[in-house]
C-alpha positions as CSV (number, residue, x, y, z in Angstrom):
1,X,-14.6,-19.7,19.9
2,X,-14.1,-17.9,16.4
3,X,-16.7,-19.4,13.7
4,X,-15.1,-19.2,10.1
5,X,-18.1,-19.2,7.4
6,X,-17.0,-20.2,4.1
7,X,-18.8,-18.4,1.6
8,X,-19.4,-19.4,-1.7
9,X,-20.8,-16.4,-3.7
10,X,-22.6,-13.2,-2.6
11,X,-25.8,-14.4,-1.4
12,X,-23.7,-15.9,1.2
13,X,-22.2,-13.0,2.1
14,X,-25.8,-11.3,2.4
15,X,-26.8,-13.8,5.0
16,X,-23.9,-14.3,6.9
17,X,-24.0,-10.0,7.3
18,X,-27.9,-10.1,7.7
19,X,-27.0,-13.2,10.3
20,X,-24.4,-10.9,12.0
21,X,-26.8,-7.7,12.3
22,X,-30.1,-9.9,13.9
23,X,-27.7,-11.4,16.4
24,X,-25.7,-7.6,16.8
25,X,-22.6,-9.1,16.5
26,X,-19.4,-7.8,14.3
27,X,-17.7,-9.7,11.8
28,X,-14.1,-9.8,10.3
29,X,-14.2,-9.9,6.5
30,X,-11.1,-11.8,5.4
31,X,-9.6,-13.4,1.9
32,X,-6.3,-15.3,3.0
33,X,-6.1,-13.2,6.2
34,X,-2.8,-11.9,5.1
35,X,-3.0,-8.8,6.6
36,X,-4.8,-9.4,9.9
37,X,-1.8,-7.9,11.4
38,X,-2.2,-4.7,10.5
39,X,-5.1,-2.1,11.9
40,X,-6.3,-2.3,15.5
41,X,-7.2,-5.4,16.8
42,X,-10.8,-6.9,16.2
43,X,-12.8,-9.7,18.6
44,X,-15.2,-10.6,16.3
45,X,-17.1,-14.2,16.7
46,X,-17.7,-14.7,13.6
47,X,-14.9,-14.5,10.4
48,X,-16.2,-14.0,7.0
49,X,-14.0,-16.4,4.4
50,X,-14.2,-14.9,0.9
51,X,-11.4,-16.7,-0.6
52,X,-14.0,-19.0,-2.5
53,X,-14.8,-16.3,-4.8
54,X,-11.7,-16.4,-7.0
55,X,-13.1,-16.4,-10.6
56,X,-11.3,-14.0,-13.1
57,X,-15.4,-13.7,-14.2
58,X,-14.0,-10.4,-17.1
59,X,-10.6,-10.0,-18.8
60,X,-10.5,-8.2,-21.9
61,X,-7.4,-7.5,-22.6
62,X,-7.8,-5.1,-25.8
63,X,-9.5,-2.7,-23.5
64,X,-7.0,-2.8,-20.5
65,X,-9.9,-4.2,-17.7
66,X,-10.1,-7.0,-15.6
67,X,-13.0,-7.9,-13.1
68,X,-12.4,-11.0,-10.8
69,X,-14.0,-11.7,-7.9
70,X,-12.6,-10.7,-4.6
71,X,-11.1,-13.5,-3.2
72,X,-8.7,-14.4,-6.4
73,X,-5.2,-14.2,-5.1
74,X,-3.5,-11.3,-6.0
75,X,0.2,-13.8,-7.4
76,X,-2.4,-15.3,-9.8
77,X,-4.2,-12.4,-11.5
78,X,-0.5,-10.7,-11.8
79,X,0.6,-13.9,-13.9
80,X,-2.4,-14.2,-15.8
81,X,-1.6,-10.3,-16.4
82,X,2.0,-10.7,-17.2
83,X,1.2,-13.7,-20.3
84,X,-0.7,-10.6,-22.0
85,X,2.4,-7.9,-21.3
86,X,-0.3,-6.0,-19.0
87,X,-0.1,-5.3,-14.9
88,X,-1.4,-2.7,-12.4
89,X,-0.1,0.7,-12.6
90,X,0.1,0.9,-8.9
91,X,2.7,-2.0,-8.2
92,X,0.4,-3.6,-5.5
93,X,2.7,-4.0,-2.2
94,X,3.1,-8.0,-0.8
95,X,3.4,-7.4,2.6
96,X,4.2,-10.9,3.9
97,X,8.0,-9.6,3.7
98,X,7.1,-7.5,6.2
99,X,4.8,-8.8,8.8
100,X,6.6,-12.4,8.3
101,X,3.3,-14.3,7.0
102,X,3.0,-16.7,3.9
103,X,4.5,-15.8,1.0
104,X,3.0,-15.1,-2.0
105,X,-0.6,-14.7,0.1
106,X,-3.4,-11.9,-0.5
107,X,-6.5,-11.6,-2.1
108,X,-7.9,-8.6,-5.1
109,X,-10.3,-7.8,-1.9
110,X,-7.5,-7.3,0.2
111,X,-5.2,-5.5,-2.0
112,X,-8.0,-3.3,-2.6
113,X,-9.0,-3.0,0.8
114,X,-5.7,-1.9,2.2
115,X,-4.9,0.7,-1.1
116,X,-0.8,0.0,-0.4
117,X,0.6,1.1,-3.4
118,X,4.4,0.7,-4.4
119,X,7.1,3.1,-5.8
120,X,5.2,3.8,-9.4
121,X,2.7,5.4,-7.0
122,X,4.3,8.8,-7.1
123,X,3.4,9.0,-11.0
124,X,0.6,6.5,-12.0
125,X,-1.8,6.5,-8.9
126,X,-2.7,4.4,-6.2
127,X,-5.3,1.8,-6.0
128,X,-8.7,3.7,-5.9
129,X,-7.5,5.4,-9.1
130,X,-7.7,2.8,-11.2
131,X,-10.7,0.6,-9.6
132,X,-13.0,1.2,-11.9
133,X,-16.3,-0.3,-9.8
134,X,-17.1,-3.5,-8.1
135,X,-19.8,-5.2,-6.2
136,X,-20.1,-5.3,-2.6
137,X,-22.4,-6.7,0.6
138,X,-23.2,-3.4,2.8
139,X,-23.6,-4.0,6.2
140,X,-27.3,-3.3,5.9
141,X,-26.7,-7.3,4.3
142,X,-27.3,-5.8,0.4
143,X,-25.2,-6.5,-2.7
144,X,-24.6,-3.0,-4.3
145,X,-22.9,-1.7,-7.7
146,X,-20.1,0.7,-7.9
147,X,-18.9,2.5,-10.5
148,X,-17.7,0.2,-13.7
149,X,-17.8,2.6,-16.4
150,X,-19.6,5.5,-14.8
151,X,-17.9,7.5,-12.1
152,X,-20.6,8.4,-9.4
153,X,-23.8,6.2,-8.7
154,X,-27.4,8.3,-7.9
155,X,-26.1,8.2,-4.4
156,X,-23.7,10.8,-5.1
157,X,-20.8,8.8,-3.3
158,X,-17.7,8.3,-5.6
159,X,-18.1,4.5,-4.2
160,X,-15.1,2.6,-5.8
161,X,-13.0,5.6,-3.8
162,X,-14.4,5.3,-0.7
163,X,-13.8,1.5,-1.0
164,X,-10.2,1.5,-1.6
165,X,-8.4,1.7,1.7
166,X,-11.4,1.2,4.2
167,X,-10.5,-1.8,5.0
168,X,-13.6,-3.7,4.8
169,X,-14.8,-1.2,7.4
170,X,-17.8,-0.2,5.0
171,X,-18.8,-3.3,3.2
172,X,-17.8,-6.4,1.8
173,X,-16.4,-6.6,-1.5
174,X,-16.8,-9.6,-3.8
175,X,-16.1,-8.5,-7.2
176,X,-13.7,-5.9,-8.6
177,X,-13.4,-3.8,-12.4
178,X,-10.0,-3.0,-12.2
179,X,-8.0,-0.6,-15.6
180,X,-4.7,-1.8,-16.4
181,X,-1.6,-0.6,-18.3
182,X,0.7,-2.4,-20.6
183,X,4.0,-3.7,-19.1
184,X,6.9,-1.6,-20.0
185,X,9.4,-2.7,-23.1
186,X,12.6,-1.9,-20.7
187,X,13.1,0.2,-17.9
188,X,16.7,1.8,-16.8
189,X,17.4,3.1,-12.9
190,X,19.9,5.1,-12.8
191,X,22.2,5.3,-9.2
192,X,23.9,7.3,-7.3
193,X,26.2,7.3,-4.8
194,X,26.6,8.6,-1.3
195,X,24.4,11.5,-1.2
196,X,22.8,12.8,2.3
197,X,19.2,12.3,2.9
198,X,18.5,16.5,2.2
199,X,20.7,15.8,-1.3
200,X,19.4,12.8,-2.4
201,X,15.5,14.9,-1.4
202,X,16.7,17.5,-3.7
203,X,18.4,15.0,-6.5
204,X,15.1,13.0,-6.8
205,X,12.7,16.4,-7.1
206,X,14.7,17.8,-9.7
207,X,14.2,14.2,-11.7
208,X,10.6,13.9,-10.8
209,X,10.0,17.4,-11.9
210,X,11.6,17.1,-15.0
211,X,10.1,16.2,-18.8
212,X,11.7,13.1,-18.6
213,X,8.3,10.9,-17.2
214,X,10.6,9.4,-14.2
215,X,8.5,6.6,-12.9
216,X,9.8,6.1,-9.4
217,X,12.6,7.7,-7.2
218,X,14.2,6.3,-3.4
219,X,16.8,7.0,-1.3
220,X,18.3,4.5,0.8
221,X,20.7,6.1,3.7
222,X,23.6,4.2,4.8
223,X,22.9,1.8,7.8
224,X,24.6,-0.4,10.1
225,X,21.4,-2.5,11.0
226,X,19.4,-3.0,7.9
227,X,19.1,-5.8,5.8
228,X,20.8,-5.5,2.5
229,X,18.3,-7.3,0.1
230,X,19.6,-8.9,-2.4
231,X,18.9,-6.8,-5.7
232,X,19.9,-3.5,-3.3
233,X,23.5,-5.3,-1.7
234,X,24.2,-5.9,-5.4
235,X,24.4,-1.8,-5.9
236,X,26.4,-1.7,-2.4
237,X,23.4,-1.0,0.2
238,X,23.0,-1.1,3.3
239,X,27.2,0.2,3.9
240,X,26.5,2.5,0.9
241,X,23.8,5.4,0.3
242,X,22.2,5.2,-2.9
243,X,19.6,7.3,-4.5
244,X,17.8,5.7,-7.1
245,X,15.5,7.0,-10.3
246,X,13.9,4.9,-12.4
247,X,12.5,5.6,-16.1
248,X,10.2,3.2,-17.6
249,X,8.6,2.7,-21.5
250,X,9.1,2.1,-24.9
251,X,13.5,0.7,-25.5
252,X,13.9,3.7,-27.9
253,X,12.8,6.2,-25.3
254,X,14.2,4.8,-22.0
255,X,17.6,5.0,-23.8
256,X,17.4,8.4,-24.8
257,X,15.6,9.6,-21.4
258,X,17.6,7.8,-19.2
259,X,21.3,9.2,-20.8
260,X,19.2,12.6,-20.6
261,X,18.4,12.1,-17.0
262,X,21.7,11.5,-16.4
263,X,22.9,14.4,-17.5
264,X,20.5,16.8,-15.4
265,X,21.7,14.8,-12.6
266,X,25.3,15.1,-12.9
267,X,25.5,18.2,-10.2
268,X,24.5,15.0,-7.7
269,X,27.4,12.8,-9.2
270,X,27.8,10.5,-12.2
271,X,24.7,8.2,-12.7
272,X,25.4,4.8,-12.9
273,X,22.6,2.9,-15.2
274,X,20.9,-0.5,-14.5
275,X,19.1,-2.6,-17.1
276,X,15.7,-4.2,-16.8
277,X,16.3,-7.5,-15.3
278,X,17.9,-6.2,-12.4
279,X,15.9,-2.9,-12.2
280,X,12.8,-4.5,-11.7
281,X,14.1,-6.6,-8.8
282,X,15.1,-3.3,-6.9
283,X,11.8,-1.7,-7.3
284,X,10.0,-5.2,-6.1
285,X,12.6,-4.9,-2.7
286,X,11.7,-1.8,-2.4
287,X,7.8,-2.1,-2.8
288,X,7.8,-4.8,-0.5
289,X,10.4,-3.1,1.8
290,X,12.3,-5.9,2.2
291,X,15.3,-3.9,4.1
292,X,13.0,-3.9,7.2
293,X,11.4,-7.5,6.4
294,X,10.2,-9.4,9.1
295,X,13.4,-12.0,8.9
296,X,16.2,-9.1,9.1
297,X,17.6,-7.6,12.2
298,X,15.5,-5.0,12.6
299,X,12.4,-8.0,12.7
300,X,11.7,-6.9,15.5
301,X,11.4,-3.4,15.2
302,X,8.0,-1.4,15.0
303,X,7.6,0.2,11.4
304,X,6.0,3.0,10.5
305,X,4.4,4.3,6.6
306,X,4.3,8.2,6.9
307,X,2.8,10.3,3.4
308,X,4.3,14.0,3.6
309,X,4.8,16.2,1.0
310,X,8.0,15.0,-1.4
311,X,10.2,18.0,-0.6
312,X,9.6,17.3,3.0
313,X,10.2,13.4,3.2
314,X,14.5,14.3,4.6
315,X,13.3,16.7,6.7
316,X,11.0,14.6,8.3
317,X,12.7,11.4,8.2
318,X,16.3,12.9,9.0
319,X,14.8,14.1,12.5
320,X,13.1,11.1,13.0
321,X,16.2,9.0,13.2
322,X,17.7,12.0,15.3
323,X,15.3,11.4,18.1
324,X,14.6,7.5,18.3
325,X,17.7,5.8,16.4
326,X,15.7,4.3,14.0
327,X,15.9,3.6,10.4
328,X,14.1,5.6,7.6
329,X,14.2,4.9,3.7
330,X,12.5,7.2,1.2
331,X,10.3,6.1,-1.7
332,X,7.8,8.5,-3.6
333,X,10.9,11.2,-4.0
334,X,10.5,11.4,-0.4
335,X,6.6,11.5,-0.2
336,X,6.8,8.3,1.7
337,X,9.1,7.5,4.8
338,X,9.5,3.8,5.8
339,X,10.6,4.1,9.7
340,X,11.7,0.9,12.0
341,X,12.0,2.4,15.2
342,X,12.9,0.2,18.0
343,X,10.5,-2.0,20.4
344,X,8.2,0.3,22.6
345,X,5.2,-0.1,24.3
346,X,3.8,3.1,22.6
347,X,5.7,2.3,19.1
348,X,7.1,6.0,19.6
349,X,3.6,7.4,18.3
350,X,3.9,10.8,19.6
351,X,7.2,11.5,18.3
352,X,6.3,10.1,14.7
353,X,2.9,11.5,14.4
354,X,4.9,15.1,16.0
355,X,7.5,14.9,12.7
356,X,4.5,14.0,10.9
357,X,2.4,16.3,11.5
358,X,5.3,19.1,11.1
359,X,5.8,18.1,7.9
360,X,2.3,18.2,6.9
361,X,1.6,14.6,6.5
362,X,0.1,11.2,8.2
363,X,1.5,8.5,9.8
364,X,0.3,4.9,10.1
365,X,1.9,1.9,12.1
366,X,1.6,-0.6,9.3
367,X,4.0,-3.3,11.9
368,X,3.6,-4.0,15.6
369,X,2.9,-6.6,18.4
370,X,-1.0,-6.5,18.7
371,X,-0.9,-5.1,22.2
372,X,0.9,-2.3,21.0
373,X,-1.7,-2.1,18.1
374,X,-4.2,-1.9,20.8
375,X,-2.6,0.6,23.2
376,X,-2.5,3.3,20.5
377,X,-4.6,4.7,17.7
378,X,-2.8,2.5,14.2
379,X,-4.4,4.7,11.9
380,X,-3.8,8.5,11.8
381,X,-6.5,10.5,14.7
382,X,-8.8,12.3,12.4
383,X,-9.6,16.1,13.1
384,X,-12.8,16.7,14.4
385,X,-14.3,17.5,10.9
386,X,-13.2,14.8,8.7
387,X,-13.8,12.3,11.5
388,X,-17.4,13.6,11.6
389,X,-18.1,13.3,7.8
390,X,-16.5,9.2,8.3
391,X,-18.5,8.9,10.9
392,X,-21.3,10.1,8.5
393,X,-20.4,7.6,5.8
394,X,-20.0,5.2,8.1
395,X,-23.8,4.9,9.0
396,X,-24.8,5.0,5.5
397,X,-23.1,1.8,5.0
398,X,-22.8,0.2,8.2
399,X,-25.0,1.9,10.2
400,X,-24.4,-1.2,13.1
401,X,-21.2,-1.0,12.3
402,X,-21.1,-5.0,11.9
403,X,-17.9,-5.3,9.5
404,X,-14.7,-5.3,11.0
405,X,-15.4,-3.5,13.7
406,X,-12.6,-1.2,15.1
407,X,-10.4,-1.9,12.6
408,X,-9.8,1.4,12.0
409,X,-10.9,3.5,14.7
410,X,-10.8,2.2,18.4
411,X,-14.1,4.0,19.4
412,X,-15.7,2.0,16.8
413,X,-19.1,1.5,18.4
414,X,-22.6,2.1,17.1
């Protein structure tokens, strides 16, 4: 039977880990346990609850930084952000559209713990570049400082990086120093129409590459399976292909940038321009990827999150649907390929991680059934010399490896 231990602030967490370590038994770190469905499976006993600790305990506004603690939900710190025209630069994903859980769930510790950036990623950063420090429990059962306003402690670790995207796998975060940015005035996306994947690769470098500070660029092939989402079936996807650029700031400049990006475009076809309102509602579908939610047809399809290099992202995802008859869509001018790939037992990992790998980038199976999770490696195999040097850091913070254990690696084992 699973024991669930409510903590109430960080001493807790210190003795439920010091608990864990004299008794040599793992523990799952979790906030709202939104995204226990992604990672390898874990058997832990014993389920650390940080969703107590969900004080905004810093927000000063004037200097663009915010420190709550790590189990504030992630909905509420965006509102309290949005009253004061502010947000995070990285667009934080929600993936309850995907995986089909409670909407509107997550915690700062999770968001920082799974480092899922959305589409402003490709200019702005993801998550561990705009943590700023925190505090944390190590799996030795001590609270530690990260960063705030320095950028290395005496250890020599860049800490706040090394947080961002372990998963919990190297300690247990309870408070967070995040920067912020000031919302945007307006924002204009500019579409086009019924390009090919290797066109709409080439339209979105040339605007990403240009002097014209493009935010955000996707490419959304034509499909006879995928869900249309609302804001995107507005523009005429899924039966439609449509290549979108966005261009975010000040209403003086997005005018002037956006009829400017239109014109550099015009080899591709003539841009069509959307305004704020609806703008922003097709870069939250896309963040969230809502044409693959968990409540379309392709539910019950497996789905992929491959990184590659931008100019690469049609290659790539052009032979993927080639070879299984899946679905791909681009965000990050191709730097990031969203893949649903039909149910199998093996999720179709050696073809993905063989397109991925061709194309110089990593895959990770961000949606599955957990015995699929557990038949194959979720996160992308290491080579032998960076998985040596995580192994490394691994013992220096975990050295029992008591927190989520085998979340990330299935030979997870002291």
């Amino acid at each position: 039977m699973v024991q669930t231990l409510k903590v109430r602030d960080a001493a807790d967490v210190e003795g439920a880990i010091r608990e864990a370590i004299a008794a040599e038994q793992p523990v799952d770190i979790v906030g709202h346990a939104s995204k226990r469905d992604i990672g390898q499976p874990t058997e832990a006993a014993t389920v650390i609850d940080l969703s107590a600790l969900n004080a905004v305990t810093g927000y000063e506004p004037h200097e663009l930084i915010v420190t709550v603690q790590a189990g504030a939900p992630v909905s509420d710190v965006i509102s309290m952000l949005d009253a004061k025209n502010q947000q995070f630069a990285f667009e934080p994903m929600d993936t309850s559209v995907l995986l089909g859980t409670s909407s509107g769930a997550g915690t700062i510790g999770g968001m920082i713990a799974a480092g899922l950036a959305g589409s402003r990623r490709i200019r702005s950063g993801g998550v561990r570049d705009h943590l700023l420090g925190g505090k944390a429990v190590s799996g030795f059962g001590d609270t530690f400082v990260a960063g705030s306003r320095v950028v290395k402690n005496v250890t020599g670790y860049d800490i706040s990086k090394l947080l961002a995207g372990s998963w919990g796998t190297l300690a247990a975060l309870t408070e967070a120093t995040i920067k912020l940015v000031p919302k945007a005035e307006s924002q204009v996306t500019l579409v086009l129409r019924g390009l090919d994947d290797a066109t709409a690769n080439r339209a979105m470098t040339k605007a990403l590459g240009s002097s014209f500070d493009v935010s955000s660029a996707a490419h959304l092939p034509v499909s006879e399976t995928r869900a249309p989402g609302d804001a995107l079936a507005r523009l005429g996807a899924p039966v439609q292909a449509l290549t979108l650029v966005r261009v975010e700031g000040i209403d003086v400049s997005v005018a002037n940038r956006a009829r400017s990006l239109a014109e550099l475009l015009l080899p591709f076809g003539k841009a069509e321009s959307v305004d704020t309102e609806a703008s922003v509602e097709i870069w939250q579908a896309l963040r969230d990827v809502v044409p693959f939610a968990a409540t379309s047809p392709l539910g019950n399809h497996v789905v992929w999150r491959i990184v590659c290099p931008p100019t690469a992202g049609a290659v790539l995802g052009t032979a993927l649907k080639r070879d299984t008859g899946g679905e791909v869509i681009y965000d990050w001018g191709g730097g990031l390929v969203w893949a649903a790939l039909s149910p199998a037992a093996d999720a179709h990992a050696a073809t993905v991680r063989a397109h991925a790998a061709a194309a110089g980038g990593h895959a990770m199976l961000l949606r599955a059934p957990k015995e699929v999770r557990a038949a194959i490696d979720v996160f992308q195999p290491q080579a032998p010399g960076v998985a040596a040097l995580s192994r490394r850091i691994k013992e220096n913070f975990d050295p029992r490896h008591i927190l989520n254990r085998g979340r990330m690696r299935r030979d997870d084992l002291p």
